[in-house]
C-alpha positions in Angstrom: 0.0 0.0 0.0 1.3 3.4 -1.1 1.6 6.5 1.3 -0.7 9.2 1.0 0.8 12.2 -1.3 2.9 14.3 0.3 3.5 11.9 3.4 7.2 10.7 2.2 9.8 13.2 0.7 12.3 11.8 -1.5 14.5 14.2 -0.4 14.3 13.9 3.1 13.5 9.9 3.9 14.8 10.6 7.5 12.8 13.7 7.8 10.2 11.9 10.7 13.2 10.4 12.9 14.8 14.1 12.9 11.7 15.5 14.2 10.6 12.9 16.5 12.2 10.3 18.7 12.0 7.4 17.3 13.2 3.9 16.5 12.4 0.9 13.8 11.9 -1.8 15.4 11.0 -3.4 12.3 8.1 -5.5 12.0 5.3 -5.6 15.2 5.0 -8.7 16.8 2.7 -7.4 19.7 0.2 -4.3 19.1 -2.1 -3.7 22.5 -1.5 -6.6 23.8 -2.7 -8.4 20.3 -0.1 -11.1 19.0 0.4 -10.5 15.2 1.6 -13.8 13.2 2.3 -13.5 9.8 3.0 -16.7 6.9 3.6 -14.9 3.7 4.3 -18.0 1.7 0.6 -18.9 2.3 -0.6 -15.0 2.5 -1.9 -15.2 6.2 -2.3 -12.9 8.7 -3.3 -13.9 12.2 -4.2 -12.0 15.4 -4.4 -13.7 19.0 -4.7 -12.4 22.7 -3.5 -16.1 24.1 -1.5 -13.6 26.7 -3.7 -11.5 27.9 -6.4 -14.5 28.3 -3.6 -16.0 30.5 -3.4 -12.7 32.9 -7.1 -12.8 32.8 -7.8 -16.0 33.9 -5.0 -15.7 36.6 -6.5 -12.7 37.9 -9.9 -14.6 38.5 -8.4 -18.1 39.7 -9.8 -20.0 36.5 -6.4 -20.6 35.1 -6.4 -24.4 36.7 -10.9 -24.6 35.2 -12.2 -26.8 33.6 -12.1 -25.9 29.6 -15.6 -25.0 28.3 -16.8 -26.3 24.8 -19.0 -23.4 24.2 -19.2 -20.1 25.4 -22.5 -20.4 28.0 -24.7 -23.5 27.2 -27.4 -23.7 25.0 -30.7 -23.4 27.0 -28.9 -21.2 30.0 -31.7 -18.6 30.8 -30.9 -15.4 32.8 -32.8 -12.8 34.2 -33.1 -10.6 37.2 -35.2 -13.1 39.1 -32.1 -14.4 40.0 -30.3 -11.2 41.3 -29.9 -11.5 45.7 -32.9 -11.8 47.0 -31.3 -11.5 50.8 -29.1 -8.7 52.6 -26.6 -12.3 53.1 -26.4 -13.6 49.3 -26.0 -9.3 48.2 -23.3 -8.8 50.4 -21.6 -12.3 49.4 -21.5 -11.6 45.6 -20.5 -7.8 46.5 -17.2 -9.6 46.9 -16.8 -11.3 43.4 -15.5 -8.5 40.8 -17.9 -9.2 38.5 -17.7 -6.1 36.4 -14.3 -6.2 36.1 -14.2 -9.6 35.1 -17.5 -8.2 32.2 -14.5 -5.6 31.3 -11.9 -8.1 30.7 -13.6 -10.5 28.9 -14.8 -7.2 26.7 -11.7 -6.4 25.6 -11.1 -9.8 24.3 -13.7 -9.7 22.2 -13.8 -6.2 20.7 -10.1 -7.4 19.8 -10.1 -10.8 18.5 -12.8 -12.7 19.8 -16.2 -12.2 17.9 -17.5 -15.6 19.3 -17.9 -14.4 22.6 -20.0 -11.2 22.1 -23.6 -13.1 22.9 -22.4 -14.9 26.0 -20.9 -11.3 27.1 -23.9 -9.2 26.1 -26.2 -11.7 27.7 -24.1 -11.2 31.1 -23.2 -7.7 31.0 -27.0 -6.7 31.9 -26.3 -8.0 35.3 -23.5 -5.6 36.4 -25.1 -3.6 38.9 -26.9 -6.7 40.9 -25.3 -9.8 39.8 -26.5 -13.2 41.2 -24.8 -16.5 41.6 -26.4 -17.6 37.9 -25.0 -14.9 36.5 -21.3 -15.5 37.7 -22.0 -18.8 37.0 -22.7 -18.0 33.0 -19.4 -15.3 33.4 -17.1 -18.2 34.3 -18.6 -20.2 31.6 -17.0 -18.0 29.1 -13.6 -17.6 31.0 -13.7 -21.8 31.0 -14.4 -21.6 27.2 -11.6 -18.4 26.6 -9.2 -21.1 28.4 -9.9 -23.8 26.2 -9.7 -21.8 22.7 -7.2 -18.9 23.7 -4.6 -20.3 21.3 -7.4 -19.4 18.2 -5.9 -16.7 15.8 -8.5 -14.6 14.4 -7.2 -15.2 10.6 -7.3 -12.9 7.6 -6.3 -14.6 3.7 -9.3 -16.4 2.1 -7.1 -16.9 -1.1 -9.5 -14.5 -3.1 -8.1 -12.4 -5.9 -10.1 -9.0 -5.1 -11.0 -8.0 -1.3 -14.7 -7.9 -0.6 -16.5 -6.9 2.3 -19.5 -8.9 2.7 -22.3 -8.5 5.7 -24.4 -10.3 8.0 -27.3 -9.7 10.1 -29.3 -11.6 12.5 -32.2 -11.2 15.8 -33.8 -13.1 18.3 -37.5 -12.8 18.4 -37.8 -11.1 22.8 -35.4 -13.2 24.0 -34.7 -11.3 27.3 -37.0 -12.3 30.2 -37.3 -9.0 32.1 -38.2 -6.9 29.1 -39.3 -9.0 26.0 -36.6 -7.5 24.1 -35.1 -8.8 21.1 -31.3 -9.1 20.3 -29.5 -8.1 17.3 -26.5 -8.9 15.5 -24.1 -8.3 12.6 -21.0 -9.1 11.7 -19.1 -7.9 8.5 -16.3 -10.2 6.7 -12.9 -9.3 4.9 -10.5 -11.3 3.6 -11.8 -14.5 5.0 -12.1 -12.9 8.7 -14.4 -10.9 10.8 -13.4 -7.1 11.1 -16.6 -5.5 12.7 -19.1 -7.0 14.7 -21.5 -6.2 17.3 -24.6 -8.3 19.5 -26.6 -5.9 21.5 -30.0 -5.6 23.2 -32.6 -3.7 21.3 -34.1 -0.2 22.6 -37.5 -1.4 21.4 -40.0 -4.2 21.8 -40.3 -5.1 18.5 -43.7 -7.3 18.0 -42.8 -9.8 15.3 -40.0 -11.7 14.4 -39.8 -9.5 11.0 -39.5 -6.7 12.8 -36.9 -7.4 15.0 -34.9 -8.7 12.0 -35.6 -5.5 10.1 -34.2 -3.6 13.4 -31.2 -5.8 13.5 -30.5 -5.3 9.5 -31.0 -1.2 9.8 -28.2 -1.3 13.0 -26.1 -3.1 10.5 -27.0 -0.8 7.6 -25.0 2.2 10.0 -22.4 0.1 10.6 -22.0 -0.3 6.7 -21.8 3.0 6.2 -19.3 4.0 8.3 -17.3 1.0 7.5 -17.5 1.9 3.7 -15.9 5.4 4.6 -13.2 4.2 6.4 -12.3 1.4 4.5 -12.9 4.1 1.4 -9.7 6.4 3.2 -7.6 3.0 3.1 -7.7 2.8 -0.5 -6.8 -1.1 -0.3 -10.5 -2.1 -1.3 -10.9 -1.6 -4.9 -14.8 -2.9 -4.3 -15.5 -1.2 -1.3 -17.8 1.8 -3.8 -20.0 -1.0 -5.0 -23.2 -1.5 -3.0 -22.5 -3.3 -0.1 -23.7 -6.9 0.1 -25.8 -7.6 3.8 -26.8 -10.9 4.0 -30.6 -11.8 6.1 -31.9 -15.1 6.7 -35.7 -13.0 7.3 -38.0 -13.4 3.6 -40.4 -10.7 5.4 -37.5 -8.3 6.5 -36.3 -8.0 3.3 -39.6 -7.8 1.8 -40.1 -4.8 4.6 -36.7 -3.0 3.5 -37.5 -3.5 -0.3 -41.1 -2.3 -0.4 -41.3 1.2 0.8 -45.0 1.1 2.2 -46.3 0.9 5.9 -48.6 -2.1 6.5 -50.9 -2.5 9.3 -48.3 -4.5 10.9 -45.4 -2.9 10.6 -46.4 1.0 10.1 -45.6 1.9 14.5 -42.2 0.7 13.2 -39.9 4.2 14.4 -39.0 5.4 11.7 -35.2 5.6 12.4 -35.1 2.0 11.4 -36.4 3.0 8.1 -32.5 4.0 7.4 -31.8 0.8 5.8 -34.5 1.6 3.0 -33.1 4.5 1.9 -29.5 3.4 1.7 -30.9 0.2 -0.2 -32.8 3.1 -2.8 -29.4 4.8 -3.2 -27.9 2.1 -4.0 -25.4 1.8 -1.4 -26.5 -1.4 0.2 -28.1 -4.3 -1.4 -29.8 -7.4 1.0 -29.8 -10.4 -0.1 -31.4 -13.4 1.2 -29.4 -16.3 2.9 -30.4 -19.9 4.8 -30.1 -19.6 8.4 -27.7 -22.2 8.3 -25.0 -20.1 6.6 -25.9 -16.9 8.4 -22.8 -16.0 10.1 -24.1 -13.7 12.2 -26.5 -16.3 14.0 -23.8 -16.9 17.2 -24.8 -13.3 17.7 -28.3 -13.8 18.8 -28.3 -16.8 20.6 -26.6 -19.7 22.4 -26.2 -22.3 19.8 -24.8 -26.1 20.4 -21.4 -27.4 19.7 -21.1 -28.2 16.3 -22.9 -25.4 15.3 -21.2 -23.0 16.9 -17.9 -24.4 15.9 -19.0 -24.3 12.5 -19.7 -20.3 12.9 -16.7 -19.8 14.4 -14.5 -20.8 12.0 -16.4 -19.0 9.2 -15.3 -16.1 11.6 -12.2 -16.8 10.7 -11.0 -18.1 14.4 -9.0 -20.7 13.9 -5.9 -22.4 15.6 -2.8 -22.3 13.9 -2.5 -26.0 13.0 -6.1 -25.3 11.1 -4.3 -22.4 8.7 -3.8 -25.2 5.5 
């Protein structure tokens, strides 16, 4: 990748080290903590927090745990019913450092762990009142992060061209206390995840459509500001054509291609409408996909083994002896 113009000056290739301090260390092998491996002969780029996982799991006394298959079991349900119900069981979990351990486990996954951000957003509602279940579900995902903390989150899918490809996904009221749905998107590069996000929605949506059609506008956003930034990169020839959003929902993406309010849908807010009118510009086009290959599913629920080991490595998490 060239410099911008202007940046280097023939003239002067020094001209940064005599203004500033600095030395070349050549290439980074650690960046925040994030282990950078690199296989050129195969074009591979890998990314791994295996460290900091260590420290983590140290700080919390799980380093000698059991290793978890999954992230938090499929069928786990948590809600505030089970926050202290007594002055005794409060004061008792007042001494667990449950957000800090919801902080540490965040960093992981806004890093290089996309396969966690459920099992963390499902957990991180409990911060201010947490209960026994909900540590219970939080050392589920440190026992898991001990088992796969050697996975590299892997870029070089042997394509030609770079293409940045989306993924969108909900949960139809899926939290207890509010009968809120969950949404969820991921967008892939180069054979590896390099935004994603699983939150709570702000809304009770009413339908299953609706909630997918929230989940695919929240994606829509993220599109657009991934388009710009890629865009300043200038690495992604592609990056100008409409971007590609895939959703498993027929009636979502009948709702974002049809620009009329139904009975149904018409109390929809119409923030959510954003989606239709980048779709009309052209900027984003959704395209239907089987549930089975949406890769944004392990964003909105628990899944079982196989599945979600299937997921993750179209996330491009992988362990090293998995690169060939």
């Amino acid at each position: 990748m060239e410099q911008p113009e202007g940046f280097v000056d023939p003239k002067h290739p020094n001209k940064l080290g005599s203004c500033f301090s600095i030395k070349d260390l050549g290439e980074a092998a650690y960046i925040l903590g994030i282990k950078i491996y690199r296989d050129r002969s195969r074009r591979l780029i890998g990314l791994n927090k295996s460290a900091y996982i260590d420290k983590v799991l140290k700080r919390f006394k799980m380093e000698n745990s059991k290793k978890g298959l999954v992230p938090i079991q499929k069928g786990t349900i948590l809600s505030t019913s089970q926050c202290p119900s007594s002055k005794v069981e409060q004061e008792r979990m007042n001494a667990v450092l449950y957000a800090s351990a919801i902080g540490s486990i965040m960093y992981a996954m806004i890093c290089t762990r996309p396969d966690v951000s459920y099992a963390l957003s499902m957990t991180s509602r409990y911060q201010q009142n947490p209960g026994n279940s909900h540590w219970m579900a939080v050392k589920s995902i440190l026992k898991y992060l001990r088992n796969t903390k050697d996975m590299f989150l892997i870029y070089g899918s042997g394509e030609e061209e770079l293409v940045v490809k989306g993924y969108t996904d909900a949960s139809f009221q899926t939290d207890r206390d509010d009968s809120r749905s969950q949404s969820g998107y991921v967008f892939i590069m180069n054979g590896g995840a390099v935004s994603w996000k699983s939150s709570k929605q702000d809304v009770v949506a009413l339908s299953t459509t609706e909630s997918e059609y929230i989940a695919a506008s929240l994606a829509a956003q993220e599109a657009a500001w991934l388009r710009k930034f890629i865009a300043d990169l200038g690495v992604v020839a592609t990056i100008q054509d409409p971007q590609e959003i895939f959703c498993d929902n027929e009636g979502a993406i009948a709702q974002i291609k049809e620009p009329r309010a139904h009975q149904k849908t018409r109390h929809i807010e119409r923030r959510f409408n954003y989606i239709r009118d980048e779709v009309e510009k052209g900027k984003i086009c959704i395209r239907k996909v089987h549930t089975d290959q949406n890769i944004a599913d392990p964003f909105t629920k628990l899944l079982q083994r196989t599945k979600h080991e299937s997921h993750t490595c179209s996330l491009g998490l992988r362990y090293s002896s998995d690169w060939s």
